[in-house]
Structure formats: structure tokens, C-alpha cells
C-alpha positions in Angstrom: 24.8 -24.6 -88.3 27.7 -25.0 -85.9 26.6 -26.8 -82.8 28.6 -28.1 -79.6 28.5 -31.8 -78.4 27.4 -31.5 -74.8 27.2 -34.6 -72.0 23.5 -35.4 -70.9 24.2 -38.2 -68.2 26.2 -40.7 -69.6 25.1 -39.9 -73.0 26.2 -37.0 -75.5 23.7 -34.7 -77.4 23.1 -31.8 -79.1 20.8 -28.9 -78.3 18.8 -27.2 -81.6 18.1 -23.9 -81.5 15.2 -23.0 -80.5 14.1 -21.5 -83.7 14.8 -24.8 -86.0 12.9 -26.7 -83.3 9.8 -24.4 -83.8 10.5 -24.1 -87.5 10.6 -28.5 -87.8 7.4 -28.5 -85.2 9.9 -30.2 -82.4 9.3 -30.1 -79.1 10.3 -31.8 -76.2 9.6 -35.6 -75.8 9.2 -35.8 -80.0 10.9 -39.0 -82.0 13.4 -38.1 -84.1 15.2 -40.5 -87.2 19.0 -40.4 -87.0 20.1 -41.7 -90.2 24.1 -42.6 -90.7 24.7 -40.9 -94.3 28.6 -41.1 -95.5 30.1 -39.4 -92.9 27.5 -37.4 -91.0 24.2 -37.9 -89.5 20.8 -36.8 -90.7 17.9 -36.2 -88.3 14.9 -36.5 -89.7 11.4 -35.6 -87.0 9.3 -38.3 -86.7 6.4 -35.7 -86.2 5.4 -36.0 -90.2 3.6 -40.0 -89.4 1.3 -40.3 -86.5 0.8 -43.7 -85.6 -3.5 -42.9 -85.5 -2.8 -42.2 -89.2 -1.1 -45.3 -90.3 -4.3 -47.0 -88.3 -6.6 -45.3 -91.1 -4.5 -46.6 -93.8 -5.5 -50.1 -92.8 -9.2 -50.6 -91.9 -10.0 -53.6 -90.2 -6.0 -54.6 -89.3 -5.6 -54.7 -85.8 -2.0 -53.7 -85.1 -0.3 -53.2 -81.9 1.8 -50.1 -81.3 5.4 -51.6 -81.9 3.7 -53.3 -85.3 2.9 -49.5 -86.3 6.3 -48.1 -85.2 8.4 -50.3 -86.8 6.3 -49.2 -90.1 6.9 -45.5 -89.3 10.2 -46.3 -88.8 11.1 -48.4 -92.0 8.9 -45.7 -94.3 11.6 -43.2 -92.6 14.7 -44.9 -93.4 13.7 -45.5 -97.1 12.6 -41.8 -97.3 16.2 -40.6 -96.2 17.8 -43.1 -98.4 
């Protein structure tokens, strides 16, 4: 899909369709991976972990938010490798 780099601020982005954001369960405010692969980009939702499901993984851990973040966020990058 062909998409045009746009300026948001100081930033750049790129707007989805609106379709493909339904079709990924995106919405607004949603975490998304962006994973450097040769010479593009992969964006992969962050929807699929939910930290109150990592929590379950690990009865009686006590972990703070980052702690579980950083584990959805390392699980992501070796599941795009």
C-alpha cells in the first residue's frame, strides 16, 4: 500500500487507512513495534500482549509496569526477527 509521509509537529508519520486499522484492531492511542528490517520498517501492533496477561503468567511476581513493558517489548522484537 502506497502511503504519503505527512508532518505531525516536528515529527513525520503516516496515516493507515482506516480499514487496516479496523482490520489490525488499532485505534487511536494503541502501541505499536517498529522494527528496522533490511531496508524498510515493519510495524507490528502491540495490541496482541496486554500487560494484565503477562501478570497471569507469573503468579506471585510483583512487577511494575515498565518491568512488564520491557517483556512485551523484547517478546516483540524476537517475534519479528
Amino acid at each position: 500500500m502506497k502511503r504519503q509521509i505527512i508532518k505531525i509537529g516536528s515529527s513525520v508519520g503516516i496515516i493507515l487507512p482506516a480499514q487496516e486499522a479496523s482490520r489490525l484492531k488499532l485505534k487511536a492511542g494503541d502501541e505499536v513495534e517498529v522494527v528496522a528490517e533490511g531496508e524498510g520498517l515493519k510495524i507490528v501492533p502491540m495490541n496482541r500482549i496486554r500487560p494484565i496477561r503477562l501478570r497471569g503468567l507469573w503468579k506471585g511476581v510483583n512487577l511494575s509496569e515498565e518491568e512488564i513493558n520491557e517483556a512485551r517489548h523484547e517478546a516483540w522484537k524476537s517475534f519479528a526477527s
